[in-house]
N, C-alpha and C positions, 0 to 999 in steps of 0.2 A: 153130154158130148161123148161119143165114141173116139179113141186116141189110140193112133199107130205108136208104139215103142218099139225102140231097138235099146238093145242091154239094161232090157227088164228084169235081170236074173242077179246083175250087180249088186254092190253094196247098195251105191246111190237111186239104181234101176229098180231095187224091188222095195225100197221105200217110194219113190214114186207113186207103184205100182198100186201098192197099199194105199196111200194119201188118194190115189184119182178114186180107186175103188168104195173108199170109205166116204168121199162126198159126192156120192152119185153119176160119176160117173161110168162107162164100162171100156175097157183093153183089148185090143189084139195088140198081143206083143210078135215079136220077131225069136225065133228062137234055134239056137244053132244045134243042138241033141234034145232027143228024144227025153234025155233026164231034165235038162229045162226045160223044156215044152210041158213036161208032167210037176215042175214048181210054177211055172206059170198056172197053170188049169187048177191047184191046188189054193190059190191063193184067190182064186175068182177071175183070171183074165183066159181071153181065148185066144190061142198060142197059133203063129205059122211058120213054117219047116222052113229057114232059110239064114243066109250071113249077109253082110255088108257087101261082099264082091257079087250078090244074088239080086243084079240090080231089077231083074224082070219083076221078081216077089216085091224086095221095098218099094217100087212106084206104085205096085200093086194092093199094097198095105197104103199107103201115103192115098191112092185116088179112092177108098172104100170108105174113108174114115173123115170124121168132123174136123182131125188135127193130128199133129205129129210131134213126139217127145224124143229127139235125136239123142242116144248117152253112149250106143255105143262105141268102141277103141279096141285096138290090140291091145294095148299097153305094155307091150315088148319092147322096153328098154334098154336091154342088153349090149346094141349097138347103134350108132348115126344109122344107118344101111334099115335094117330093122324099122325103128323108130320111123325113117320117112316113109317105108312101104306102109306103116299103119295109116300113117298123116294123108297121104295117095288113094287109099280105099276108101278114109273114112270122106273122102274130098270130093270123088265119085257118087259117093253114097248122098250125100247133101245134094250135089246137083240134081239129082236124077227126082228125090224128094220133093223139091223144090221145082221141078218141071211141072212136077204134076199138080202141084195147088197153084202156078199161077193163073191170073183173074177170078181167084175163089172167092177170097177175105178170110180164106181158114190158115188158122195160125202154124205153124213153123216154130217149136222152139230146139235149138241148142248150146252146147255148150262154149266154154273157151275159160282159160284162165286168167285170172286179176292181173289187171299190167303192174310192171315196178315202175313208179317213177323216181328218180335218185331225189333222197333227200327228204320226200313225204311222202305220206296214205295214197294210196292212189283211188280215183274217184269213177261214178261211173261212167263222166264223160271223157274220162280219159281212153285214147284210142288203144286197142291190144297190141302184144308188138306181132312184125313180122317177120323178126330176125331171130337169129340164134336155132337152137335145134328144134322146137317145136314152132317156131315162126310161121313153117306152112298151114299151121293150125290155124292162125291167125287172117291167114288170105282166104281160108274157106268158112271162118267166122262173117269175114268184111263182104264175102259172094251173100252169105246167108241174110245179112242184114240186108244188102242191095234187092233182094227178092222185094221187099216194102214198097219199091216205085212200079212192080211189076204185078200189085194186085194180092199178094201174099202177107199177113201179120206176123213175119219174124219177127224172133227175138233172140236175145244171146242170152243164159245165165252164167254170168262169169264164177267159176268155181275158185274155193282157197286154193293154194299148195296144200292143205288136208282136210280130208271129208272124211271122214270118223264116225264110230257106231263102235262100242264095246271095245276101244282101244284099237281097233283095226284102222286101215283105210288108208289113202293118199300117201305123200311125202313121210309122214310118221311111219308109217308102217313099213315103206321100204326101211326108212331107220332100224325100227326094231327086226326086222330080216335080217339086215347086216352085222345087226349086232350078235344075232344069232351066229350068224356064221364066223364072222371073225374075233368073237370073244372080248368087242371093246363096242362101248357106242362112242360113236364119232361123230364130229359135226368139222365143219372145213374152216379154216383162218379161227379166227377169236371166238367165234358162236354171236359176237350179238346180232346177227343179220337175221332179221323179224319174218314169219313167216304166219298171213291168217288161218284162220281153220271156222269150222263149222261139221256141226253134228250134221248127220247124213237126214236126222226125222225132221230136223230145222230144215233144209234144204229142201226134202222132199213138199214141202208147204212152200216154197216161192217157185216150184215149177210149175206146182198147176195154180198160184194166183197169175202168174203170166198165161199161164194157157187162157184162164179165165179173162183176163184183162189188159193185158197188157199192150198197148199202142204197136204198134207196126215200125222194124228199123230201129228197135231199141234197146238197151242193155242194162242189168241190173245183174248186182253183187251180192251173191251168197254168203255174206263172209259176218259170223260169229266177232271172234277173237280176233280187232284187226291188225294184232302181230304179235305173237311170242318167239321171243329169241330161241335162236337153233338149239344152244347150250342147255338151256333149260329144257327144253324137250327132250334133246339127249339125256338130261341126268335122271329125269323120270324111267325113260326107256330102262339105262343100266342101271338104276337100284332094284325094279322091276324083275330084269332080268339076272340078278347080283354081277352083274359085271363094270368092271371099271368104265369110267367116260372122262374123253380129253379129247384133243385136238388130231385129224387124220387130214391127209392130201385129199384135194377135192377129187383126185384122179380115182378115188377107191371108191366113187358114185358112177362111175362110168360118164354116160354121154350127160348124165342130169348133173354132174359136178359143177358147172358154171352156175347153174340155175340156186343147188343148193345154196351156192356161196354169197349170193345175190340179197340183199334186206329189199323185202317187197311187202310189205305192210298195206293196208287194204281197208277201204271203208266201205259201208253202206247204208249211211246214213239218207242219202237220196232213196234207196229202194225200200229203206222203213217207210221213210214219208211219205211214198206215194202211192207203194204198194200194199201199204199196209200188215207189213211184214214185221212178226214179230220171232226171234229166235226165243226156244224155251228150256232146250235141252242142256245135259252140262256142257261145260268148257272143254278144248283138247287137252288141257293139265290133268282136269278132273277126271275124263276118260278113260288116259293111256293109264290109270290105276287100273285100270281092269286088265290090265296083258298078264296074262298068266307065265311064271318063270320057265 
């Protein structure tokens, strides 16, 4: 199968990349400089000069190719303001995708995050939400699945709160930034609010068994570890970084504060069973050993 990516250069994007390359199949990635464009080409995929607001090039990449592996995002969370112009482009960007394969049966897959449901794991029939700050996310997940009645094999792979490789990545990693910078790791209210995770080479193996297989209109959960409390995380992060860890205002995460605060535990137990998805890599405990002081 030939496959269109967008943010093939990523953490999550160029394990992808790797996993489609290494079972036969081949990439045009989407790529925004000339320096990506030359780690795409280096890694075995064939790179086109273009962003997410470049909607003539992505339909263009989307109608050339067997299927399409949507990952990328701004990921400027700096402010609400910010944050929605990423949510807006990438929303664009999905439709225009999405024109182009329908009445093909060529698959469609992207992302979206694990719902919280108050009180337990939440599953994969559980709906995403559409509220709060990244909620628009969530209306251009619920367009993507609706492609399925229009001839299109979307799918959604729900991502943890952290997708990780060598201690890097997701919600962790903004952690360990923070901590960098203000000299404390923090976590907001008590810490036990549960947060899944999943290695990034784990993850990269359930996008292209969806690409390969996966039903039309359906969603399946990336998710490892399906919750370790905030606190714990944090105290890994500051020993790591030899800095103290305790308790900070959610306000010192900016727009993502509500979200940290939030116990969102995460199963996927449906998408082992059916998709045959096995995680193999370590845990995000065992990972964030690797952050360098």
């Amino acid at each position: 199968m030939r496959v269109f990516i967008t943010g093939g250069t990523g953490l999550i994007g160029s394990a992808v990349v790797a996993e489609l390359l290494g079972n036969g199949h081949t990439v045009l990635a989407l790529a925004r400089s000339e320096s990506s464009a030359k780690v795409l080409e280096a890694a075995g995929a064939e790179s086109v000069r273009g962003d997410l607001a470049d909607l003539r090039t992505i339909r263009a990449g989307a109608a050339e190719t067997d299927g399409v592996v949507h990952l990328a995002f701004s990921n400027d969370f700096t402010s609400l303001a910010t944050l929605a112009a990423g949510i807006a482009e990438e929303s664009a960007a999905l439709a225009a995708m999405g024109e182009e394969l329908v009445g093909s049966d060529r698959p469609l897959i992207t992302v979206s995050g694990t719902p919280a449901i108050p009180g337990r794991c939440s599953t994969e029939a559980d709906p995403v939400s559409t509220e709060g700050p990244v909620g628009g996310r969530g209306h251009s997940v619920t367009s993507v699945l609706d492609l399925a009645s229009r001839g299109v094999r979307s799918a959604a792979i729900r991502l943890p709160r952290t997708v990780h490789n060598e201690g890097r990545g997701g919600f962790a990693g903004i952690l360990t930034e923070a901590a960098r910078r203000n000299g404390v790791s923090g976590y907001p209210g008590d810490g036990t609010q549960r947060w899944p995770a999943v290695h990034a080479l784990d993850a990269a193996v359930l996008f292209r068994l969806a690409l390969e297989k996966a039903r039309a209109g359906t969603s399946w959960h990336a998710v490892d570890d399906q919750g370790d409390a905030m606190r714990d995380i944090a105290a890994v992060i500051g020993r790591r970084l030899g800095v103290a860890t305790e308790a900070v205002p959610q306000e010192m995460f900016g727009p993502l504060g509500p979200i940290f605060a939030t116990d969102q535990p995460s199963s996927s137990e449906h998408t082992r069973q059916t998709l045959g998805w096995q995680p193999k890599h370590p845990n995000l405990l065992e990972d964030l050993e690797n952050i360098q002081p």
